[in-house]
N, C-alpha and C positions, 0 to 999 in steps of 0.2 A: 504493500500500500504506500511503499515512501513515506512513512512517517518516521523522523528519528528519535530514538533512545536518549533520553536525557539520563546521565546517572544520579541525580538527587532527587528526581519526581517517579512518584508511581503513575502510572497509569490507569486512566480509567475512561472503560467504552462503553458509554450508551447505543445502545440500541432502539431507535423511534424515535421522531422526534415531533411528536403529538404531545398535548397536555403535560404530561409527567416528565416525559426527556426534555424537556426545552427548559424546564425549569431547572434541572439539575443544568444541563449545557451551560445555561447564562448565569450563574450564581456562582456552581462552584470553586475555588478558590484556587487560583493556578498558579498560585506560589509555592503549590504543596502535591499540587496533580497535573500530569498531562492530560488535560480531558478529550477524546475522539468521541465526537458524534456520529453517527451511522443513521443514513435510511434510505430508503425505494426510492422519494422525492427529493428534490432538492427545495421543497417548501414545505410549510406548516400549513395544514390544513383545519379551520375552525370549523368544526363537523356540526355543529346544531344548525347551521344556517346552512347543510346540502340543498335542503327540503327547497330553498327558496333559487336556488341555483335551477335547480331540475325543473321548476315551475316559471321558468322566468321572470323571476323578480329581481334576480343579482346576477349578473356577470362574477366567471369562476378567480377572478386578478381579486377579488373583492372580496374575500373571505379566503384567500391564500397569500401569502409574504414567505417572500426569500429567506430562508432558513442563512445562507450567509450573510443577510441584510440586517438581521436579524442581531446575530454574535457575528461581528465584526470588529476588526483591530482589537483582539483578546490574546494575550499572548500566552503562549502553552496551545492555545484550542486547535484541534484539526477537526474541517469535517470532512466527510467522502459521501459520494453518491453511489452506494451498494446497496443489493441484494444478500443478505446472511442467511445461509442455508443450515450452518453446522455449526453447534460449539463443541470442542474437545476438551471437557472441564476438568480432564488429568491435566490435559499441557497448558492446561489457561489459554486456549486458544482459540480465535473462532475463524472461520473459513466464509472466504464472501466470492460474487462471480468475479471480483476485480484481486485477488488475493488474499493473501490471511494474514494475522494480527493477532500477537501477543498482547495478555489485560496482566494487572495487577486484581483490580475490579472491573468487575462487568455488572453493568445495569440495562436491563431488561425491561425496555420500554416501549415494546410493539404493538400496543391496544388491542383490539378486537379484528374479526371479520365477522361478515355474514355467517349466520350458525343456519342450517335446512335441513337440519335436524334427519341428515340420511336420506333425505326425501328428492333421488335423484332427479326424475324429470321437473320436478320444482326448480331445482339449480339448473337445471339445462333450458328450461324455458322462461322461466319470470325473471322479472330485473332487482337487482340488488342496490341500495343506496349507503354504501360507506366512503365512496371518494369523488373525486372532484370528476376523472373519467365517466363513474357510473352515472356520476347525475347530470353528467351532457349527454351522454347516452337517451337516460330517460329525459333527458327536455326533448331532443331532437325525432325521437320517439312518437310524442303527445303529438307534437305537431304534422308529423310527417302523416301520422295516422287522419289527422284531419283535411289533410290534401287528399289522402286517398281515398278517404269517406265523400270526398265533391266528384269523384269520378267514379263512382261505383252506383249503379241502380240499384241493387240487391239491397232490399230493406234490411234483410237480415245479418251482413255483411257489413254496411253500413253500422247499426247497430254495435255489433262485434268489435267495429273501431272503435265505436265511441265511448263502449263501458271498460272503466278503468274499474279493478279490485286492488285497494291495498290491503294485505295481511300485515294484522297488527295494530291494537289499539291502544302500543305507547305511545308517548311525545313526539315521536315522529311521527306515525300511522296519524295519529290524530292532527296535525298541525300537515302535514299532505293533504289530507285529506280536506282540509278548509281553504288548504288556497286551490287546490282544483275548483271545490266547488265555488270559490271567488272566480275563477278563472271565467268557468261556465255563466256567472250570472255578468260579469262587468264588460269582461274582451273578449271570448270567443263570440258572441253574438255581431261584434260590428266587425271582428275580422271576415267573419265567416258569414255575411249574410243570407249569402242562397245555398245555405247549409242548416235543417232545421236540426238544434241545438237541444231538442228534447229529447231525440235518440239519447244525447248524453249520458249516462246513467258512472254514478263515483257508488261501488260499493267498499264499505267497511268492515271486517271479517275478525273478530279478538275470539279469542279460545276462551277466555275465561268470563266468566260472569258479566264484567263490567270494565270501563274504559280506565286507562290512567292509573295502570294497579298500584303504583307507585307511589300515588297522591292519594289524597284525603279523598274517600267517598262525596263530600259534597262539592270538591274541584268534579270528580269523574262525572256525578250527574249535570252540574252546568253543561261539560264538554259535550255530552251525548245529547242534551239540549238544543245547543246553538250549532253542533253539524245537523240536527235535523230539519233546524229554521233554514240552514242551507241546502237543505233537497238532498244529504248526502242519506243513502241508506244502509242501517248502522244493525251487522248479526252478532249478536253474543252468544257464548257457549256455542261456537262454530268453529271446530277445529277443519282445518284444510288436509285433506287426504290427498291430493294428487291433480297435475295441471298438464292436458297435453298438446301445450300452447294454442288451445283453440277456448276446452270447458274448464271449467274450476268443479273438480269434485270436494265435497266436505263431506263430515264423519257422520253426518244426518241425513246423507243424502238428498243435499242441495245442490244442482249444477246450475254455475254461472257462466255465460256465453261470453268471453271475451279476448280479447288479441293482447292485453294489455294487464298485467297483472306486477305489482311490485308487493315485494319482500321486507318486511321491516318488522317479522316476528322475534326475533331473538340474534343474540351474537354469542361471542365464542373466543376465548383468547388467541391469538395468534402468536402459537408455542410455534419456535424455532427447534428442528430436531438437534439431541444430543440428551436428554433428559431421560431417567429411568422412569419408569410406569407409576414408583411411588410417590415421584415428585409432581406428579398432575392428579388435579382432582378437579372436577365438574370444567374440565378443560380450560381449566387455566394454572397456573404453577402455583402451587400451593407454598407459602412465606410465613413467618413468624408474627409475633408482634412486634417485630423490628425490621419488619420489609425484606429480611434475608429468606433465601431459598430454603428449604430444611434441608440440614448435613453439610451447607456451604457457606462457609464464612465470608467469603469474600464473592460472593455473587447475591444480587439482589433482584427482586419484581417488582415492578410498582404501577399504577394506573391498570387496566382493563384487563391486564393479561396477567394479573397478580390475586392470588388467593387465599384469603384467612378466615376461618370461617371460628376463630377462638370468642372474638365476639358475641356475646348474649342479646344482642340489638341487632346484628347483623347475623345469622348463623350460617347465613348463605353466601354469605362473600359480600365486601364491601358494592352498593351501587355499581354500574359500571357508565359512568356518565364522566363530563370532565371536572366536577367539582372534588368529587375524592382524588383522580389522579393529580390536580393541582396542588393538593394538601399533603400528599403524598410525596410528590418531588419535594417541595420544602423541607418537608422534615427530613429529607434525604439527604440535603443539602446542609441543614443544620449536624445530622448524626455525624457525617464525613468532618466536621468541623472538630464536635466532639473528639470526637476518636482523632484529630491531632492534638487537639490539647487536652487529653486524658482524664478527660470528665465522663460521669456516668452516663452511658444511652440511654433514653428514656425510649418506652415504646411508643408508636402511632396511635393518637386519638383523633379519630374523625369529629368534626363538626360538623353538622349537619344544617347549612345554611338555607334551606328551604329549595321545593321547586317549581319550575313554571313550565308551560304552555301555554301556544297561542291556537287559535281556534280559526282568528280571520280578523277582518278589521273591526278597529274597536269590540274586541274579544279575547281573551286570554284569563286564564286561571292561576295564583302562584297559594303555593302554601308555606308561608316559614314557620318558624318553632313557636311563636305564639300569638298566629293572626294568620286570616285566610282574603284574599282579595278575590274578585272576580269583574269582567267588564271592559270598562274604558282606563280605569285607573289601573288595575294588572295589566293592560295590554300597554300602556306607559312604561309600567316599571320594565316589562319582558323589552322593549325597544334599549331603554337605557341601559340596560343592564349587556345585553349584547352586544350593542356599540361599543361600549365601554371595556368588553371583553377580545373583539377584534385586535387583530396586533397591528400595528404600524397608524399613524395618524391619514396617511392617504386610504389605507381601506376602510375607515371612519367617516369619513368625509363622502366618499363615492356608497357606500349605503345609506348614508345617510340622506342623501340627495337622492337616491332612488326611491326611497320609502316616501317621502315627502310629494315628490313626481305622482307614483302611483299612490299615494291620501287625495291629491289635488284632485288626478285626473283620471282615476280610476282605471289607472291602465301602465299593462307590466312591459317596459319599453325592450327588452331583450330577447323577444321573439324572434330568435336566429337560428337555424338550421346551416350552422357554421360546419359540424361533422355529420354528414348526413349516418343514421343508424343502419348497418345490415345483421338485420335477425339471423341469414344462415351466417354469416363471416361471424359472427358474435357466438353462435350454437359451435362452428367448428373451434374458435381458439378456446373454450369451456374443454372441449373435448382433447 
């Protein structure tokens, strides 16, 4: 990799550099470490705002910043633009497509992927939204299907284009699912005039009882509420058995007629191989209460792909959203401190700062530790709070002024078909 050996500093490679590695990368103290960051991107990607990428509301520069833009003129820091396939955690080593690389520590900060739960034809047919590709994919997608809904007679073909199924009735599933159904009532009508717009149909598909399992029963009823003012039609306790990119079968034997089906049931850590079978649990790397691996002192997990289920408030594994992985780097960041100037480790205590979802305009739900909002004033704080969470002051600004654009003028200006979508090209690189 061309990195050189200092002999006073240890080494330390992050791996990810989502939520939790970006914080250790920009913090830790490199009078005392070389820090190597590692990832697939050469950006940071703010993953709560895909949803609005894929539904054209934001351009993909606008919720992604340069990872070197980012930690820049840091002395010690290297990053690399790799792929890591292998760790060899006898030789401290890890193997990437560009070469290998000796750690002192290694920190393990590869978040999530898509989880489809075994359910092959689901993965080989419906779309996935964890990255910045997928969710152009699925913009280019939406729209393409509605070009080809203006040249088709076939009502029931038509139709097929027009019904979109999202699986999944967390904060994502739910907050898609309201800007489609914004989509259908504000701008597909004037883009698409001699297109009747009532074929349209957004279904909503949660396996479990109720929406937003995450959140307060009285956030989940508003939300089911306000997608239904939006015409979105919402199944509970409807588990998804199988999609053969045409019908949606479910486990009650409901089938839904559609070309268009997204994925936003569940994720899964994205474990890098090299790990024995007792180091994973519910597919993510099982850690202490001090963020270390078990059996490994000097390798750690943290954010999405890290797992402790010691917790009596958590037994399931900390959230896997970016508020824990940002608490999580910190303290990470702090321990490594610790441990050079030979003070006691304390373990990880999450705080649990409350959470949100947006529903559509002027609508959104937040719950924090002792008050619940819902409305025009949660769909405020969900704005600021995001913005404020964007990295860099230009991608602050350029959503900022799109939100504003589309409150004005009721209309999502990024309606581009820049990569156009191919179903079989996309079916064979799957395979």
């Amino acid at each position: 990799m061309n990195i050189p050996t200092v002999k006073d500093l240890k080494r330390v490679v992050i791996i990810g550099a989502g939520f939790a590695g970006l914080q250790v990368a920009k913090k830790l103290r490199r009078d005392k470490f070389q820090v190597v960051l590692i990832d697939k991107n050469n950006y940071h990607t703010f993953q709560p705002l895909l949803y609005q990428v894929a539904t054209a509301g934001l351009e993909p520069d606008s919720i992604a910043h340069s990872i070197r833009n980012i930690i820049k003129d840091r002395k010690n820091f290297f990053f690399r633009l790799a792929n890591v396939y292998y760790i060899n955690i006898n030789q401290q080593k890890i193997y990437t497509n560009i070469g290998e690389l000796n750690y002192d520590y290694l920190i393990i900060a590869t978040g999530s992927v898509t989880n489809f739960f075994g359910k092959k034809n689901i993965e080989y047919f419906s779309l996935p939204m964890k990255s910045i590709p997928e969710a152009l994919d699925l913009r280019s997608l939406i729209l393409q299907d509605f070009e080809s809904a203006l040249l088709t007679n076939d009502i029931k073909e038509k139709k097929r284009l027009m019904t979109f199924v999202i699986v999944g009735g967390g904060p994502t599933g739910v907050e898609l699912a309201g800007a489609l159904a914004e989509m259908k009532r504000y701008v597909l009508p004037n883009d698409y005039p001699d297109l009747d717009i009532k074929y349209m149909n957004i279904h909503l598909l949660q396996a479990s009882s109720r929406l937003l399992d995450g959140m307060s029963e009285q956030s989940a009823k508003e939300a089911y509420k306000n997608l239904e003012e939006l015409g979105v039609i919402i199944w509970l306790n409807c588990l998804v058995q199988d999609y053969d990119g045409k019908i949606v079968f479910t486990e009650n034997n409901k089938k839904i007629e559609s070309a268009n089906v997204i994925w936003a049931a569940g994720v899964k850590g994205a474990i890098i191989k090299g790990f024995a079978n007792e180091d994973i649990k519910r597919q993510r790397i099982l850690v202490d209460d001090y963020l270390k691996v078990i059996k490994y002192d000097n390798i750690f997990a943290i954010g999405d792909v890290a797992y402790n289920d010691q917790n009596k408030s958590y037994p399931n594994g900390y959230p896997m959203t970016a508020q824990p992985a940002i608490q999580q780097g910190n303290y990470l960041v702090k321990n490594f401190n610790y441990l050079l100037d030979k003070n006691v480790i304390k373990p990880f205590v999450y705080l649990n700062l409350g959470s949100m979802a947006t529903i559509g305009r002027n609508k959104a739900v937040c719950d924090f530790p002792f008050f619940k909002l819902k409305g025009f004033l949660a769909w405020i704080i969900w704005m600021f709070v995001h913005l404020i969470s964007l990295v860099g002051f230009r991608n602050r600004v350029i959503a900022l002024t799109n939100w504003i654009i589309q409150y004005l003028q009721y209309n999502k200006s990024v309606r581009l078909i820049i990569r156009p979508f191919n179903r079989k090209k996309n079916h064979l690189k799957i395979n």
